[in-house]
C-alpha positions as CSV (number, residue, x, y, z in Angstrom):
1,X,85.2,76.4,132.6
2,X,88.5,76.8,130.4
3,X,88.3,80.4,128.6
4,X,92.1,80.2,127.6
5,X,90.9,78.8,123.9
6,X,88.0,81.6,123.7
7,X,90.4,84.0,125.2
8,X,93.3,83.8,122.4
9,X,90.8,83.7,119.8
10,X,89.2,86.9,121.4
11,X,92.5,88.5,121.5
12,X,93.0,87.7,117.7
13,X,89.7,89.2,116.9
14,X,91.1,92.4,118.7
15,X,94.5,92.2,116.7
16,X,92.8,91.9,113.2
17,X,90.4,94.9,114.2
18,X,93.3,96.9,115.4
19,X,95.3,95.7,112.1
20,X,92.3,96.6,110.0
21,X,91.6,100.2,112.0
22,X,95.6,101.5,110.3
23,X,93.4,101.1,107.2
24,X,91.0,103.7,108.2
25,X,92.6,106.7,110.3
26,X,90.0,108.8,111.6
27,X,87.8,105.5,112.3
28,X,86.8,103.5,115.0
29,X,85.2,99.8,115.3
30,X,81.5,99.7,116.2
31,X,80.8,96.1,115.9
32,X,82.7,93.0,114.7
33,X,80.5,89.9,113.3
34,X,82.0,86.4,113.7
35,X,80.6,83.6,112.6
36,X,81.1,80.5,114.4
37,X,80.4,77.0,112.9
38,X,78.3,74.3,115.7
39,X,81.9,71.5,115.3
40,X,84.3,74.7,115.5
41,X,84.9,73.9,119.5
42,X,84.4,77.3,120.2
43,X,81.8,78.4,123.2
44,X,80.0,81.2,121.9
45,X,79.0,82.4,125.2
46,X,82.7,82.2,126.5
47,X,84.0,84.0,123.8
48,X,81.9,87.2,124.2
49,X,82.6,86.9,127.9
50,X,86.4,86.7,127.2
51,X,85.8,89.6,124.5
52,X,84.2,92.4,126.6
53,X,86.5,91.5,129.4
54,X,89.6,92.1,126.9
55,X,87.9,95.3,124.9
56,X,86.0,97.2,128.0
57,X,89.6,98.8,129.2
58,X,91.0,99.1,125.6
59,X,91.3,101.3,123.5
60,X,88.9,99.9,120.9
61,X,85.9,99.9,123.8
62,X,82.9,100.1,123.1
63,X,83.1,97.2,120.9
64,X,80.1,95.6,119.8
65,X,80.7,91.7,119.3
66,X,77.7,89.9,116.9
67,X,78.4,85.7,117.2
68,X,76.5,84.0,114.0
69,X,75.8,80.7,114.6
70,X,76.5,78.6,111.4
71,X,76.4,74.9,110.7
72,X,80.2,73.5,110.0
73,X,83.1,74.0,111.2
74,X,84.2,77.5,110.2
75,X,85.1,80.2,112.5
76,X,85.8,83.7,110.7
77,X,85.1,87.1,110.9
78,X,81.9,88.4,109.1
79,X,82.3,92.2,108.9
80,X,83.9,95.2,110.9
81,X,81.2,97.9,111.0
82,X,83.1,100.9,111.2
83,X,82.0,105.0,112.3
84,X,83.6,108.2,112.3
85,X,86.1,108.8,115.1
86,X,84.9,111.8,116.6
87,X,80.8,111.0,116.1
């Protein structure tokens, strides 16, 4: 199996939450939706593997990942759920 594809996209999920997070100080990430299309070439399951392996000794952990499986050929991100720092 070759998670290097899933793996950099997981890492600019991560960058893009992290990017978005300096919008919202006193915020962290729940849960990030993605929506990947069925011809985007991306494994779903490898992608939350490399995900949780990259988020569970970060910062941003716990990080919920939702995959959306779409028809097409889009990969994007859906929504950034967001909760109070300190809840």
């Amino acid at each position: 199996m070759n998670d290097m594809h899933e793996m950099g996209i997981a890492s600019s999920i991560l960058d893009a939450v992290q990017r978005e997070l300096l919008r919202y100080p006193g915020y962290r990430a729940a849960k990030i939706e993605v929506r990947i299309g069925e011809f985007a070439g991306v494994d779903g399951e490898s992608l939350r593997f490399c995900f949780d392996a990259i988020v569970k000794n970060s910062p941003l952990a716990p990080l919920e990942l939702n995959i959306e499986a779409r028809g097409g050929d889009e990969l994007d991100l859906g929504s950034l759920e967001l909760e109070e720092a300190n809840a």
